[in-house]
N, C-alpha and C positions, 0 to 999 in steps of 0.2 A: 630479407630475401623475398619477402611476399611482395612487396612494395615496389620492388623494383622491379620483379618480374612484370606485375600489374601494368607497371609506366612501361614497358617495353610493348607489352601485348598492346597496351591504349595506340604506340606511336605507330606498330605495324598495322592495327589497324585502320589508323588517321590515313597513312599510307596507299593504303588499298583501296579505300573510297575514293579518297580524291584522285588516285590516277587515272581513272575514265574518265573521269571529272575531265582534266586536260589530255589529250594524248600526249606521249611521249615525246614527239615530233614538233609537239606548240608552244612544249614549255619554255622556251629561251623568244617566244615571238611577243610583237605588242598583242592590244584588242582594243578594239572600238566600244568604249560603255557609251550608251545611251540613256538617261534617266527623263522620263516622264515628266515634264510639270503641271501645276492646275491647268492650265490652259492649252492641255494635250499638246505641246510640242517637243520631242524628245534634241533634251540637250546634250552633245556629246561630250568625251573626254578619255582622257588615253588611261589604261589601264597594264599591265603584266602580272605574270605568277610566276614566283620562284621558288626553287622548294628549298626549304631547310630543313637538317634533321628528320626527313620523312614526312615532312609538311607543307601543305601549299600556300606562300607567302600571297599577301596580295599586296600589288607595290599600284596606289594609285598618283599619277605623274603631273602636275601639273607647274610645267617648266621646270627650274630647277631644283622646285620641290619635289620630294616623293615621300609618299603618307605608306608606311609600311604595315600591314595589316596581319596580329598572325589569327588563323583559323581557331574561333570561339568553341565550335560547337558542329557536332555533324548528325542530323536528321532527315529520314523521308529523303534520301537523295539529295539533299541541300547541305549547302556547307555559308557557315556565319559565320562573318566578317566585324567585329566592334572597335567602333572607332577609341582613340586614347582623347583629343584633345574634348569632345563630344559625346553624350550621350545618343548614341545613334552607333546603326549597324547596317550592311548590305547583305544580302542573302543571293547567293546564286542557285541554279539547277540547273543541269545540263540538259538541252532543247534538243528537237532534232538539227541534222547536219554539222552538228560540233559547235552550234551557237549554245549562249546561254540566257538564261530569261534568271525574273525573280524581281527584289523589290529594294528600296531602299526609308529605311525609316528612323524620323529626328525624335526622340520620346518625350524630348523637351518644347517642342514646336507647339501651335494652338490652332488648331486641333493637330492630335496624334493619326499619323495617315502614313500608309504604306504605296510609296510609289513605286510604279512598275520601272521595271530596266531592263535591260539585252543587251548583250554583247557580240559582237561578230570581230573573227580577225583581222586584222590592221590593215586597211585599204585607202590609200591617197584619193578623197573625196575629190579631188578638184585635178587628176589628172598630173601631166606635167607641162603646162603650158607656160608660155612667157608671163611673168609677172612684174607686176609695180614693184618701185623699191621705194617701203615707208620709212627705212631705217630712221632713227631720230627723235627726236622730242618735236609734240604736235600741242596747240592750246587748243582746248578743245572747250564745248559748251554742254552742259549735260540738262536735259528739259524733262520736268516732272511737270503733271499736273498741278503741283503744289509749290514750282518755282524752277528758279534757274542756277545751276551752280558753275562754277568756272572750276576746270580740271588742267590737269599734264597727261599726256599718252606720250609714254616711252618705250618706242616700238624695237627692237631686233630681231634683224629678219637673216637667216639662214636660205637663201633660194627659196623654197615657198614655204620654210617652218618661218610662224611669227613666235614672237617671245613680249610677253610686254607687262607693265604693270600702270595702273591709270591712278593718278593720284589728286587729291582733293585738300581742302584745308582742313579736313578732320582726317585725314588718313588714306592709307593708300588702298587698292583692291586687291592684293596681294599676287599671287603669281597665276599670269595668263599665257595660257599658249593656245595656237591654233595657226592657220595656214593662210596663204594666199592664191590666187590665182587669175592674172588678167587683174580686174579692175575689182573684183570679189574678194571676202575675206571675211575669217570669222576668228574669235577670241570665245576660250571657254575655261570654267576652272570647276572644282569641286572638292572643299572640304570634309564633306561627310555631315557640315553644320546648314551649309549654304549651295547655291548654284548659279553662276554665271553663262551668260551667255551673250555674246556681241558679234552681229551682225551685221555687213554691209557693204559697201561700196566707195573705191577712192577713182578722183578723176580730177587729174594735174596732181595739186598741191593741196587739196581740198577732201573731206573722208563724213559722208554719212553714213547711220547707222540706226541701228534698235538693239537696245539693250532689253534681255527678259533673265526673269529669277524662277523662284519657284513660285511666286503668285504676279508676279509685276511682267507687265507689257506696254503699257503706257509710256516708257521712258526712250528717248532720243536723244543721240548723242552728236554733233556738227564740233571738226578740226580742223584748223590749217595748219600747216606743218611752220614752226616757229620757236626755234633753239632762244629767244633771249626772253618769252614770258616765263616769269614767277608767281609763283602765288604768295598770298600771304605769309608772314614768318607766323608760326604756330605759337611763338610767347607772346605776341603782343596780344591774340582775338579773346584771350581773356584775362582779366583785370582784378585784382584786390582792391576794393573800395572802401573799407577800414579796417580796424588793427584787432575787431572782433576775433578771437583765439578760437582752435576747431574746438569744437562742443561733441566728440566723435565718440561718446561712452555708449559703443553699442554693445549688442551680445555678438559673438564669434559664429561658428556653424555649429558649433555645439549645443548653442543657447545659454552660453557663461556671460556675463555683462563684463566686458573689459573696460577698467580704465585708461582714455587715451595718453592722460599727462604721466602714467605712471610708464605706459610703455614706450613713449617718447622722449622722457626726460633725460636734459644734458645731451640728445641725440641728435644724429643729425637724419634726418626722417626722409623719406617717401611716399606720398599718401597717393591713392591711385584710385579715381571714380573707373568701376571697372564692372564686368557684366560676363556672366561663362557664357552668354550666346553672341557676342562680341570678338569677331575675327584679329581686330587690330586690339583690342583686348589681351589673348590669347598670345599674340606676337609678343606684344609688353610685357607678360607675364612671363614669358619662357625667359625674355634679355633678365629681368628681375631677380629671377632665381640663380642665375648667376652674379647678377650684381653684390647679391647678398652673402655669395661668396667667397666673391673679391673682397667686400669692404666687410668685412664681420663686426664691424662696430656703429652700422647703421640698423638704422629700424625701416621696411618698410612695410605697408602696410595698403592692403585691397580692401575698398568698400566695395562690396559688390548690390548691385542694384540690378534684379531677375525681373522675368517677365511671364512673373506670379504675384496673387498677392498672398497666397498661402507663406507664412510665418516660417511653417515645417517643411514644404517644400522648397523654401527660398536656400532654407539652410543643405537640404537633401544633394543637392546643387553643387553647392559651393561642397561640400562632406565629396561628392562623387569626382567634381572635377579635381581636386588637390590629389584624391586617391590616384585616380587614373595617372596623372602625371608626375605622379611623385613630387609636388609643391610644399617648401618648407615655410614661406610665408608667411607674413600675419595677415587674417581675412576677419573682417567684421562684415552684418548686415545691414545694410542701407535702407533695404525693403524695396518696392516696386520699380520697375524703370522704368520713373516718368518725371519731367522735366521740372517740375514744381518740387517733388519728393527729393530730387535730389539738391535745387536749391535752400530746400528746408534747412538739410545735414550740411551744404554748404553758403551760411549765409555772407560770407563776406568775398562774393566774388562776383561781378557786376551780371554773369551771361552764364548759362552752360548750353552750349552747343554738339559737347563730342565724346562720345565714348571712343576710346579714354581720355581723361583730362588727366593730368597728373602733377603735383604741386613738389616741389623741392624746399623740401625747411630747415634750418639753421638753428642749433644748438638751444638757442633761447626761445623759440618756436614763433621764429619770424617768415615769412614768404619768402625765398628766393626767388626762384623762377614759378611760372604758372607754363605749364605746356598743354597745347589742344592738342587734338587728338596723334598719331603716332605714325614715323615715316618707317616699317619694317623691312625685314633684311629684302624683300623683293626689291627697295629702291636702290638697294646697291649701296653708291658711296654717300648718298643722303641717311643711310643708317649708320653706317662707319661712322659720319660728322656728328651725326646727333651722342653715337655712344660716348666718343673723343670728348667733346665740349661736357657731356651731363658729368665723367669719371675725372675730369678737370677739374669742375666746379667744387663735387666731392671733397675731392681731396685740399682743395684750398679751404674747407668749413672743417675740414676734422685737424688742421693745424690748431 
């Protein structure tokens, strides 16, 4: 009786704080989040609250995706928000005029920094004027200081809602939304882990831009709209170059030394270069965890490779995220994620380019497939194809 009294008194009063929090009147409307980045430019992205159970949900939206948040913790007029896939949480308070201000912060980021954010209700930045139609698949060029990569932009356009996701030969950017107007246009997304931001202008057939993150602005994006480029197939960019067997006897998150041939043996495997600050990561893992099941007679198993060199931190990581997401897995530690370290652990592969890579192996523990990095459910029926063919393969190696 105490106890549940308690739980009642807790939900009336979650209840009560948060409703000034939102008026009455707002609860069912969008909002406008704005987050800060280094380079003081606030990026935005669509937000809602909805209440459950006396609670105010935070649903943040970025296209078909919605990242549902429930209420951590209520102090000082603030109410937290922690993310599941990420260590990282948003904090609101209620501003004047029914806005909201507060911060957003990654705990696993380098350095730990609390970025500012606002909110205001849902307002069509760009009017309702005539706009371009990008609908379609565009090749695009994407220009870093450090080189040039070839992309797809796969735009859907709703009158002036854009929908898109841009993809690469290590993976795609997962789900983008954002609006048009006239010859103007912008693309914005937000994890909780990451921040997107794409900006610019189309004129004819042809679409520049600027791409910004949380620390990056240097990057520029140039597309002509063009349905028949592809990019490279993701089994060929990386290669087995001898019959060298994985050597993967690492310790787990626990810090137990597994052995790999005992947990592999007679099996038919999954091995996965993988990273919990790793968005297309993150995507693999979720399909994974239901791979395993479906097929309850395979092994598969996540190296994971952080961006620490801390031993105990690497593990604290991989311990938080499996928690968070309830991951039933098998995860070993890689150590650092960095490109040498990881050919270390994998020496018989000619490149590694991609988080994630991820190797398919056969009963006797030979190479099937080698896959770069990962085309996620934002790509649509390029995830469909990819699941079809990998739960194909499968099942022809467990005959």
């Amino acid at each position: 009786m105490y106890l549940k009294t308690n739980h009642f008194m807790k939900k009336a009063l979650l209840g009560s704080i948060l409703i000034p929090f939102i008026s009455m009147a707002q609860q069912k409307e969008n909002w406008d989040l704005y987050i800060q980045n280094d380079i003081e430019e606030w990026i935005p992205a669509r937000i809602s609250f909805e209440e459950k159970n006396g609670e105010k949900y935070l649903n943040i939206k970025n296209a078909e995706e919605t990242i549902q948040l429930k209420p951590s913790k209520i102090a000082n007029d603030s109410t937290y928000y922690k993310f599941i896939d990420y260590n990282a949480e948003i904090v609101f308070t209620k501003g004047s005029n029914n806005n909201l201000t507060g911060y957003w912060v990654n705990y696993e980021s380098d350095p730990v920094k609390k970025r500012p954010v606002k909110a205001t209700l849902h307002s069509n930045p760009f009017g309702n004027n005539r706009s371009a139609n990008v609908n379609g698949s565009w090749k695009a060029v994407i220009k870093r200081e450090t080189g040039e990569n070839d992309a797809i932009i796969i735009f859907r356009q709703k009158e002036q809602n854009l929908y898109a996701t841009i993809r690469t030969k290590s993976g795609d950017y997962r789900y983008l939304e954002g609006s048009v107007n006239g010859e103007n246009f912008f693309l914005s997304s937000f994890s909780g882990n990451s921040l997107f931001y794409l900006k610019g202008k189309i004129e004819n057939d042809t679409l520049k831009g600027r791409i910004s993150g949380v620390k990056t602005n240097n990057i520029t994006i140039e597309a002509v709209r063009d349905a028949d480029f592809q990019l490279p197939d993701g089994k060929i960019l990386t290669k087995a170059v001898n019959e060298k067997p994985f050597q993967l006897d690492l310790k787990d998150e626990y810090g137990k030394l597994q052995n790999f041939k005992k947990l592999t043996e007679n099996k038919v495997t999954i091995v996965s270069i993988f990273g919990t600050w790793c968005p297309n990561c993150v995507d693999e893992v979720n399909y994974f965890n239901e791979l395993q099941k479906k097929f309850p007679g395979i092994e598969i198993i996540c190296v994971s490779f952080e961006a620490t060199n801390n031993e105990i931190e690497q593990q604290k990581r991989v311990q938080g995220f499996k928690a968070r997401k309830n991951i039933s897995l098998q995860f070993l530690i890689g150590g650092k994620a960095e490109k040498e370290n990881v050919m270390k652990k994998f020496p018989m592969i000619d490149n590694f380019g991609s988080y994630p890579t991820s190797f398919l192996i056969d009963k006797n523990g030979k190479i099937q497939e080698i896959y770069t990095g990962f085309n996620g459910p934002a790509t649509g029926i390029l995830y469909d194809r990819f699941k079809e063919e990998l739960e194909g393969k499968i099942r022809e190696l467990l005959k």
